[in-house]
matplotlib code that plots the C-alpha trace (Angstrom):
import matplotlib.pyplot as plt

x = [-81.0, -79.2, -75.6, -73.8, -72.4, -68.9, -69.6, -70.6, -67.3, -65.0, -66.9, -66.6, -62.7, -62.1, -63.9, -60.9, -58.2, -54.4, -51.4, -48.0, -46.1, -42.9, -42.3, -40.4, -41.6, -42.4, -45.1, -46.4, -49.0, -48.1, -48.3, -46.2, -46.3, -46.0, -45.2, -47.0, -46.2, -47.5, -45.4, -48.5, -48.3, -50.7, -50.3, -50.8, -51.8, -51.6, -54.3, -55.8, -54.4, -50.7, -50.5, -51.7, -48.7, -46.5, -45.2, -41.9, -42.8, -38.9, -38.1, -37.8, -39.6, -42.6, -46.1, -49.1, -51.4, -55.1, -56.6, -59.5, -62.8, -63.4, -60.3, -57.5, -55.1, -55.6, -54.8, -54.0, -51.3, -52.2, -49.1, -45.0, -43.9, -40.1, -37.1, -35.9]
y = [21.8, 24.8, 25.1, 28.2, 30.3, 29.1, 25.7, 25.8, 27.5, 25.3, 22.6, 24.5, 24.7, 21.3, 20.8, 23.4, 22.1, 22.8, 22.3, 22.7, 25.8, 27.3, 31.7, 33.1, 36.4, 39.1, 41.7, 44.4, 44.2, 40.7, 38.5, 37.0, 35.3, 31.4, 28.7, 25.4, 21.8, 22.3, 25.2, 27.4, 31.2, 32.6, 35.4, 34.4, 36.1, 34.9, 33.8, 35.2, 32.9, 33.1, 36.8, 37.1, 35.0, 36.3, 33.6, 35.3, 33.8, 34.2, 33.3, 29.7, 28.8, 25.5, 26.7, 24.6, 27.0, 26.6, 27.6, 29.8, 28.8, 31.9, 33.4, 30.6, 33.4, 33.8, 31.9, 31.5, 30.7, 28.4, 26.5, 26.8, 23.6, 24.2, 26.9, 27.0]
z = [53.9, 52.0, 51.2, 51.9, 50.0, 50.9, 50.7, 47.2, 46.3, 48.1, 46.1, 42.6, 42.9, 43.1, 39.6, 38.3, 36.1, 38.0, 35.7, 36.8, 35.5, 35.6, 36.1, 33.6, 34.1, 37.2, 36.3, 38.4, 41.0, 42.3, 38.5, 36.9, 33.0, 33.0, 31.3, 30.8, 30.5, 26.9, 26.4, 26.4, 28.2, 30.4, 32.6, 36.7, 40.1, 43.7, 45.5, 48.5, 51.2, 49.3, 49.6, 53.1, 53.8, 51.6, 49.4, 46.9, 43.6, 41.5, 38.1, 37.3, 40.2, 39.6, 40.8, 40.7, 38.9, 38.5, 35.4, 34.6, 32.9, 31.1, 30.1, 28.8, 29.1, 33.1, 36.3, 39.9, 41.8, 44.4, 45.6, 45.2, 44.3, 43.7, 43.9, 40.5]

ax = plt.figure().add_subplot(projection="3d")
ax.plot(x, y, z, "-o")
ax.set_aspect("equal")
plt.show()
């Protein structure tokens, strides 16, 4: 039996490291700069499902951010935790 193609990614993501992260920055086209737990920088987008329904991300605000694999730099907001 084969795995789809969606299947494998939904899989994949889990794997993925989250951190929790705090905006202390709004760039354009929906990113935003963020700050780690560890103090470390990385510059964020939203995902998919957020921007479909429209999440505001403000300043100060915690996000659950999941980091990238390739580029330590980049990652993905997947969930507001907090108003700042």
């Amino acid at each position: 039996m084969t795995e789809t193609f969606q299947n494998r990614d939904r899989k994949g993501a889990d794997k993925r490291k989250r951190a929790e992260a705090t905006v202390i920055e709004l760039l354009p086209n929906a990113t935003c700069r963020v700050e780690l737990a560890d103090r470390g920088r990385m510059i964020a987008h939203a995902t998919a499902a957020t921007s479909a329904n429209f999440v505001r991300v403000r300043v100060k605000d915690k996000v659950l951010v999941e980091l990238s694999p390739h580029d330590k730099t980049r990652g993905r907001i997947v969930k507001l935790l907090g108003k700042g």
